[in-house]
C-alpha beads as a LAMMPS data file, in Angstrom:
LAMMPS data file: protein, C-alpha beads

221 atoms
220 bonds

1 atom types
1 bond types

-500.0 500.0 xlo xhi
-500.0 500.0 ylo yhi
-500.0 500.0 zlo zhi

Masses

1 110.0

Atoms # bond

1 1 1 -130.968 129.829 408.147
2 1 1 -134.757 130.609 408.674
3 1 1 -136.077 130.862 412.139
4 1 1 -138.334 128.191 410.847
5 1 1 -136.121 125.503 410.899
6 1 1 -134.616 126.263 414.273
7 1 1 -135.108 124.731 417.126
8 1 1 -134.821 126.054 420.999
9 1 1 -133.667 124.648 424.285
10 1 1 -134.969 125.913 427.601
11 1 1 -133.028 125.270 430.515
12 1 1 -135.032 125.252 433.740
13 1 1 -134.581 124.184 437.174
14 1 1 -136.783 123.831 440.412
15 1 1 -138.038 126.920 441.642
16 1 1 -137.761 128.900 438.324
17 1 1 -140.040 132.144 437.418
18 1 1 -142.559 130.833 435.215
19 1 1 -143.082 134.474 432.832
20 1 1 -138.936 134.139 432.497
21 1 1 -139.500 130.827 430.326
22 1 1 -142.871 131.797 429.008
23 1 1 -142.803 135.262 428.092
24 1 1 -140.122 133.823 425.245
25 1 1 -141.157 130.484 424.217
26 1 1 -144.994 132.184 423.717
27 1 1 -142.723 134.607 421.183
28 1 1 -140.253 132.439 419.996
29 1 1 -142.916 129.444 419.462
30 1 1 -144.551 131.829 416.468
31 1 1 -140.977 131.425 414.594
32 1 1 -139.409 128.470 415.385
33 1 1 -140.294 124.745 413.972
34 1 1 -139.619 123.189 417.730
35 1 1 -139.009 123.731 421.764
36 1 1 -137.876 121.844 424.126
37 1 1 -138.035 122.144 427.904
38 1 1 -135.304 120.774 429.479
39 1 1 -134.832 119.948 433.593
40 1 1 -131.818 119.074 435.454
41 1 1 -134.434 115.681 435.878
42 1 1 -137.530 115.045 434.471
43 1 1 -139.367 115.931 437.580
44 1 1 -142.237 118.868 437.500
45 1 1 -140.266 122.541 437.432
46 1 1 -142.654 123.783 440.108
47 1 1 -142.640 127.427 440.703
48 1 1 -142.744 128.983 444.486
49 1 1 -146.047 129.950 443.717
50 1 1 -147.419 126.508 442.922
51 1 1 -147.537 126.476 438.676
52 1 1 -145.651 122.950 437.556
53 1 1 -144.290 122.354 433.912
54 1 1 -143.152 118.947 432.662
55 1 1 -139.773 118.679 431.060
56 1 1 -139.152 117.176 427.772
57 1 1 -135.623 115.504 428.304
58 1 1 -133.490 115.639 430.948
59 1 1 -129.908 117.316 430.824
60 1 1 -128.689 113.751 429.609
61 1 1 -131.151 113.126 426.887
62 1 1 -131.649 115.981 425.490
63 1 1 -131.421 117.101 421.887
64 1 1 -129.352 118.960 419.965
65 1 1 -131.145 122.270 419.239
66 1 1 -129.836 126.132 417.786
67 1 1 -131.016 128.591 420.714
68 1 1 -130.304 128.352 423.951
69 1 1 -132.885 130.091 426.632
70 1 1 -131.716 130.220 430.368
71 1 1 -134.672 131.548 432.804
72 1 1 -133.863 132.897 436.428
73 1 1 -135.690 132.659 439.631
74 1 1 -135.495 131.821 443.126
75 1 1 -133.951 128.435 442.297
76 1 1 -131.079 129.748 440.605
77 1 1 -128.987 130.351 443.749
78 1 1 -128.693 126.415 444.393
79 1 1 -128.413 125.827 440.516
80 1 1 -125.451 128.007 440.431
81 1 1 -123.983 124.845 442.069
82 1 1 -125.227 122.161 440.475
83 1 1 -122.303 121.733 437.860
84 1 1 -123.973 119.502 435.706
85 1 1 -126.542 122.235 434.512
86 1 1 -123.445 124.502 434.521
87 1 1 -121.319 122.659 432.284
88 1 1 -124.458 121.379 429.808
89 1 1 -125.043 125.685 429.600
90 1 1 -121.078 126.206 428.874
91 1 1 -121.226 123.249 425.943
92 1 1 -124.650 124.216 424.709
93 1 1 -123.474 127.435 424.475
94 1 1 -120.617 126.480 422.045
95 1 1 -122.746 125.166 419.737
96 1 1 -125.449 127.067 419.445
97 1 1 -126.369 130.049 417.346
98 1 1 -127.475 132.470 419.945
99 1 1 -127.505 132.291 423.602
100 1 1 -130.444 133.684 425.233
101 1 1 -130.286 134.977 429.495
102 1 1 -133.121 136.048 431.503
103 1 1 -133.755 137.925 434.652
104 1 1 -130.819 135.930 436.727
105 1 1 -131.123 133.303 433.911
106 1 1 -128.197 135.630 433.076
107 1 1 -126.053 134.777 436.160
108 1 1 -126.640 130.766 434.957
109 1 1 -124.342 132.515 431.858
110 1 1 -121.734 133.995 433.847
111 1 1 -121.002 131.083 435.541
112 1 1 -120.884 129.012 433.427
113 1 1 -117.971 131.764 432.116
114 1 1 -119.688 132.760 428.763
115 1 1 -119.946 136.419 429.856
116 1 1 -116.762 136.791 431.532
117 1 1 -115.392 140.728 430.113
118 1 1 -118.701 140.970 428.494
119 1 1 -121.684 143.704 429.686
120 1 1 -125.261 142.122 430.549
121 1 1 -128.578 142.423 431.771
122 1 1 -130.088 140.806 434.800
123 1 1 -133.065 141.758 437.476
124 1 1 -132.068 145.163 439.375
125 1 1 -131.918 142.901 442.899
126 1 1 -128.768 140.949 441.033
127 1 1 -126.669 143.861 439.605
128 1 1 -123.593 143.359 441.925
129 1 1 -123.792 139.199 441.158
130 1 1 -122.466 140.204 437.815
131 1 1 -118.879 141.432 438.457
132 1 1 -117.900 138.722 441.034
133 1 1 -118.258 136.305 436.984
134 1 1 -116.191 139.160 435.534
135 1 1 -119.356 140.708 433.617
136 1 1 -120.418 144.425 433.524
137 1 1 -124.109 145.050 434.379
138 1 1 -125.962 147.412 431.960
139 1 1 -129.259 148.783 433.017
140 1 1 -131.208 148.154 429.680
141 1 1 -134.155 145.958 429.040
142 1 1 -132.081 143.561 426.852
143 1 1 -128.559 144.160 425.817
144 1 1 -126.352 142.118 423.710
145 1 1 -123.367 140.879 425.207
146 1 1 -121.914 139.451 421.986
147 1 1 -122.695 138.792 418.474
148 1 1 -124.848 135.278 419.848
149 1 1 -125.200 136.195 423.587
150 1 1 -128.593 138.083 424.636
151 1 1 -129.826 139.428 428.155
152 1 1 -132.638 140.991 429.362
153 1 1 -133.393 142.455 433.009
154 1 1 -136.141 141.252 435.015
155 1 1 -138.948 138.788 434.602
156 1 1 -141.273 140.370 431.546
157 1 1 -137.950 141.734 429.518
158 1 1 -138.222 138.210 428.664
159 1 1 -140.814 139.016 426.336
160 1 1 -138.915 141.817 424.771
161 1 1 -135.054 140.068 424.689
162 1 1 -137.666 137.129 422.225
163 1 1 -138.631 140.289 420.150
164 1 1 -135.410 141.492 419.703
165 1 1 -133.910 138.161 418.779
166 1 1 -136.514 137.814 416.253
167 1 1 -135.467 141.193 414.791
168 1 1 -132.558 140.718 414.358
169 1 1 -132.711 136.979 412.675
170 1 1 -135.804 137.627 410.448
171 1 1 -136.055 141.564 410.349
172 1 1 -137.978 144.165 411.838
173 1 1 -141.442 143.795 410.282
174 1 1 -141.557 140.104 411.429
175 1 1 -140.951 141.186 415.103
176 1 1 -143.476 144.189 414.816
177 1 1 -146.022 141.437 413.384
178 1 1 -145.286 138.785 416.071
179 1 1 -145.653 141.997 418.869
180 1 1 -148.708 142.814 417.229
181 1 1 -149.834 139.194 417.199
182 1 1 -149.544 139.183 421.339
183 1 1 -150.900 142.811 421.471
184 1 1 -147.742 143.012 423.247
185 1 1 -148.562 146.795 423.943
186 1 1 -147.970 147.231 427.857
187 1 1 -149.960 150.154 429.823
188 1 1 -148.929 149.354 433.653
189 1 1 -150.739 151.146 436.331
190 1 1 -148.373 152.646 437.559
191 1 1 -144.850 153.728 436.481
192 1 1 -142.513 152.076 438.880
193 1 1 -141.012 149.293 436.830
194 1 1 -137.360 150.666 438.106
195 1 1 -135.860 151.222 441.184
196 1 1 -135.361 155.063 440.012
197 1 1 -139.083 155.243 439.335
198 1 1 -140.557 154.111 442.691
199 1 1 -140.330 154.963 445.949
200 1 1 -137.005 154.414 448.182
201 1 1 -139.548 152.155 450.935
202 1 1 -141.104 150.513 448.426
203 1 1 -136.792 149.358 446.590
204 1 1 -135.957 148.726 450.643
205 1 1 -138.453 146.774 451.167
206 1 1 -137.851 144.523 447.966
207 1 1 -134.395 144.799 448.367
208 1 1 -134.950 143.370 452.188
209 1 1 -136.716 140.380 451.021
210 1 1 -134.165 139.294 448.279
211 1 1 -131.322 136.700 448.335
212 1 1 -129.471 139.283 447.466
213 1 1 -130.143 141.479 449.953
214 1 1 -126.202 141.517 451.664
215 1 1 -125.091 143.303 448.266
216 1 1 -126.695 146.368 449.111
217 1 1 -125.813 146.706 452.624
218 1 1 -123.414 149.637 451.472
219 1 1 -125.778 150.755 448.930
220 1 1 -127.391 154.486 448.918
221 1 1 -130.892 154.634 447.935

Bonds

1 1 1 2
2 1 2 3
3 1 3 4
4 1 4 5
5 1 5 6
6 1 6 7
7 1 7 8
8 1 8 9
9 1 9 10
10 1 10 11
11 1 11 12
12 1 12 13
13 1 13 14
14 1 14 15
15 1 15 16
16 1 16 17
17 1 17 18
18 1 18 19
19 1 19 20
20 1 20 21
21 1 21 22
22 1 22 23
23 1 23 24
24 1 24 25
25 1 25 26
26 1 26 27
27 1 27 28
28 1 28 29
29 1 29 30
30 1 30 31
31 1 31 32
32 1 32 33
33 1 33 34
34 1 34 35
35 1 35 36
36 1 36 37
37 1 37 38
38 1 38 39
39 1 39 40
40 1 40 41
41 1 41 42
42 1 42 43
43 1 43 44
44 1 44 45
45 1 45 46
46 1 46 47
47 1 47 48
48 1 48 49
49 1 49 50
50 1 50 51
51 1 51 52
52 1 52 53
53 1 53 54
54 1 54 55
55 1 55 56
56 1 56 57
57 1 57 58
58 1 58 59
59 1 59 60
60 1 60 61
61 1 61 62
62 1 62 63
63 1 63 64
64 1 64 65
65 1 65 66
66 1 66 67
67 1 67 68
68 1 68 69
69 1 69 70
70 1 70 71
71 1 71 72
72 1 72 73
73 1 73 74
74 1 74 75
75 1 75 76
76 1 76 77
77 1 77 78
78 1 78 79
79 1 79 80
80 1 80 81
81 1 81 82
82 1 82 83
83 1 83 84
84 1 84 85
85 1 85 86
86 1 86 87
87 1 87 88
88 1 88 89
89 1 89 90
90 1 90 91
91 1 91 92
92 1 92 93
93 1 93 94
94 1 94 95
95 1 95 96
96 1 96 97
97 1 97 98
98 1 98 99
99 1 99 100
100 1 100 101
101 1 101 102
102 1 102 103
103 1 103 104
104 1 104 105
105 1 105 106
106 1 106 107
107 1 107 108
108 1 108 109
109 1 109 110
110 1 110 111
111 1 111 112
112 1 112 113
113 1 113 114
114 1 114 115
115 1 115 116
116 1 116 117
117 1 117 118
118 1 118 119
119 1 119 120
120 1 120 121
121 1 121 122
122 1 122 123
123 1 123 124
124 1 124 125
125 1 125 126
126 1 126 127
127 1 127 128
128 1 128 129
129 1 129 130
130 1 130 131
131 1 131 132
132 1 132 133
133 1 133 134
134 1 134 135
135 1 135 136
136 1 136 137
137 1 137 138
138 1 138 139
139 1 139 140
140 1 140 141
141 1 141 142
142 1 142 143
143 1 143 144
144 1 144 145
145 1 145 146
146 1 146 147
147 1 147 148
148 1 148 149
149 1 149 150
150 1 150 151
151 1 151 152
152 1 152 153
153 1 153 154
154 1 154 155
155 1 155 156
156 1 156 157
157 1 157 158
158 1 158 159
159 1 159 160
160 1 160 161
161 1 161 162
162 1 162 163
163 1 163 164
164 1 164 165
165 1 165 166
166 1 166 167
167 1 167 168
168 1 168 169
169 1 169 170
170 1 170 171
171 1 171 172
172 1 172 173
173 1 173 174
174 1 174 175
175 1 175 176
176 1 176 177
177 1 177 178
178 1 178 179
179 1 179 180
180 1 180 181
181 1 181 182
182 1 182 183
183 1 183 184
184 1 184 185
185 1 185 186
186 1 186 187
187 1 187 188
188 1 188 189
189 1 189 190
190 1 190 191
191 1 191 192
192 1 192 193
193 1 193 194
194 1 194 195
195 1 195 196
196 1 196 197
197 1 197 198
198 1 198 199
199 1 199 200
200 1 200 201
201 1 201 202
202 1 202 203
203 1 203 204
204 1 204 205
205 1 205 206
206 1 206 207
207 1 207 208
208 1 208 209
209 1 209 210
210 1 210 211
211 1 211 212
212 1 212 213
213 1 213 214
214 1 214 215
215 1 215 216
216 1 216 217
217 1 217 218
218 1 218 219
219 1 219 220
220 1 220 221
């Protein structure tokens, strides 16, 4: 089937990271004929830092659609129990094509039990969520977990889990055109986008403001 007749599902929640569900629909959106954004209601998915997005249907209404894109954030610790989300990921997942996790989108997957045995990618702060779901965490930008099931780590691997979905449904020269398209063609000031490239205050003090801060309590740095 051609990416151009496939349609995508994002799965939000309150208190998502905005770049998590951008970053991919901006990429995917160049492919695909249609996305939907879909909310446990259809209030506003406001971010912490004030951005709101409207929903398109509601996890009762929505429609049936081929990719599946789960986002992370600070409001995935309480949507870990909302088992309505949970279950509408585990049958979503069944039917669709590909299965897409990002940043702790990916612990919305393992959950929902669709990486149990499998390795994946989630944000650094998460790692040790991933083996209490049965999952192995790999520290890659976006790994595949399974022939339909795609992570990626933190926040902007978003952008780069979309361009390797892309290559490997329509081919390499159509994700090189589509990362050429975005000027996708990063130059950070500084290079400290791991833990093992930055200092050890500047990973304690991140680690010290994270939910998942009691993970690392017996953690060398």
């Amino acid at each position: 089937m051609n990416m151009q007749d496939l349609k995508v599902g994002y799965v939000c929640f309150k208190n998502l990271t905005h770049l998590d569900l951008v970053g991919p629909f901006e990429v995917l959106s160049r492919v695909t004929a249609q996305s939907y954004i879909i909310g446990e209601s259809m209030d506003p998915l406001r971010s912490p830092k004030g951005l709101s997005i409207l929903p398109d249907y509601d996890l009762t209404n929505a429609p049936d659609f081929d990719i599946l894109v789960v986002p992370g954030g600070n409001g995935q610790t309480p949507a870990m129990e909302n088992e309505a989300l949970i279950s509408f990921i585990r049958e979503r997942h069944n039917k669709c094509l590909y299965t897409a996790g990002v940043c702790t989108g990916t612990l919305l997957l393992a959950k929902a039990g669709i990486l149990k045995g499998k390795k994946a990618a989630t944000h650094w702060l998460a790692r040790h969520e991933l083996a209490k779901f049965g999952a192995e965490y790999v520290k890659d930008r976006v790994v595949w977990s399974d022939d339909k099931t795609i992570t990626g780590a933190g926040v902007s691997a978003g952008i780069d889990l979309a361009l390797t979905l892309i290559k490997k449904m329509e081919g390499e020269e159509k994700s090189k055109e589509i990362q050429l398209a975005i000027e996708y063609d990063p130059a950070p000031p500084h290079d400290g986008g791991s833990m093992e490239k930055t200092s050890s205050a500047t990973v304690q003090k991140l680690i010290s403001q994270s939910r998942f801060k009691e993970n690392w309590i017996s953690e060398k740095i």
